[in-house]
C-alpha positions, 0 to 999 in steps of 0.5 A: 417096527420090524420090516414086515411083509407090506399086507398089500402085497398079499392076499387075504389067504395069505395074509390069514395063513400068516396070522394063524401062524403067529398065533400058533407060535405064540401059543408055544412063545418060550422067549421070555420067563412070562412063558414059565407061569401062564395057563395060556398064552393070548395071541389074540382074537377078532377078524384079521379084517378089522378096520381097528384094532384095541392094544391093552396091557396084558392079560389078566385071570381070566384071560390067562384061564380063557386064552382069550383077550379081555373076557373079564370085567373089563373087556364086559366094560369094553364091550359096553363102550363098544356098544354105544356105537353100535359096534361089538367086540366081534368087529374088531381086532383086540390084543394085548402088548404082552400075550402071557399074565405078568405074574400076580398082575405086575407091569410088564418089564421092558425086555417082555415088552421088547421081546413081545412086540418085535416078535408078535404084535408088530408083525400082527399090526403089519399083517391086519393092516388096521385103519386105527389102533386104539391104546388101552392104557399107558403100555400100549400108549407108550408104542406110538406115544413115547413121550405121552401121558394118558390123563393129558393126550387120551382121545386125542387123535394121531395120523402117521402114514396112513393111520390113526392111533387113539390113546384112550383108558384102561378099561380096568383104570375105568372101572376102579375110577368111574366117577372120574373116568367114565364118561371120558372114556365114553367120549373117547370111543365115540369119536371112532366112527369119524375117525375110520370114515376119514381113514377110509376117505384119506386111502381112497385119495391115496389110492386115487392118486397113485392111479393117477399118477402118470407114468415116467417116460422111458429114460433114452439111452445116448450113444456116447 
């Protein structure tokens, strides 16, 4: 990742103004030639308070038309898993790893994705600090997984300096294959609840001790 501004040094105005400001500017994003065929960008959408955060691939149709992430089919079967544990799509923060439709639905090319994360997405991750980012799909999964497949690491947990990641399917994966992938994916979700109460308790011990941290004496000088 980038060096981005450590959110604790901020304040939520701040840290709002800044994100607003990185959706304006991926609004206008003319880096790479996906800028040349999209109806609208998709900085993305949710409070730049959530504890977790959905990454997909990129957006698709409707996403494209809307300027909003995951409003098609599958973001209405994102919903529903969302639903299953009582939460809602207004509660979390969702994005995607490109913010403009690879043409016809392509995969987007590594120099997209490059261009893509260094400029918007890792700087968004810095700035809402989330507790867990869950990865849809193998794109998103491949940021923090490098070497994962999905069929084999999906569900299971990652900690890295304070945070959980979460690979889990596709929605659209999920609904060309709901036989097989269904209830998997449901399994998956269900798991979110623990995963943010144990965030929440491993930065409150984090927090706890560095309060309690004693402090260094002063160093004294010698004369000599």
């Amino acid at each position: 990742m980038t060096s981005d501004p450590q959110p604790d040094a901020l304040s939520l105005e701040q840290r709002t103004e800044q994100l607003n400001a990185i959706a304006a500017q991926i609004k206008v994003c003319q880096k790479c030639g996906l800028s040349k065929e999209r109806t609208h960008a998709v900085p993305g959408d949710g409070p730049y308070t959530a504890d977790i955060m959905f990454i997909g691939e990129g957006p698709g149709f409707n996403e494209d038309k809307q300027g909003l992430p995951f409003v098609g089919q599958s973001g209405k079967f994102l919903e529903s898993l969302l639903a299953t544990i009582g939460m809602n799509r207004h509660e979390v923060f969702i994005t995607n790893v490109v913010k403009c439709r690879p043409p016809e639905n392509r995969d987007p090319l590594p120099t997209e994705i490059d261009v893509c994360t260094k400029n918007y997405l890792f700087r968004q991750i810095a700035l809402i600090d989330p507790k867990v980012i869950v990865t849809l799909g193998r794109f998103s999964m491949g940021l923090f997984f490098p070497n994962g497949k999905i069929t084999a690491i999906h569900g299971q947990v990652k900690w890295q300096d304070g945070r959980a990641y979460l690979p889990m399917f596709h929605p659209a994966a999920v609904l060309r294959n709901m036989a097989g992938l269904k209830t998997q994916a449901e399994a998956d979700m269900k798991k979110l609840p623990e995963i943010v109460a144990e965030a929440k308790r491993r930065a409150s011990e984090r927090q706890a001790a560095a309060a309690n941290k004693p402090e260094e004496p002063p160093t004294q000088l010698g004369l000599f």
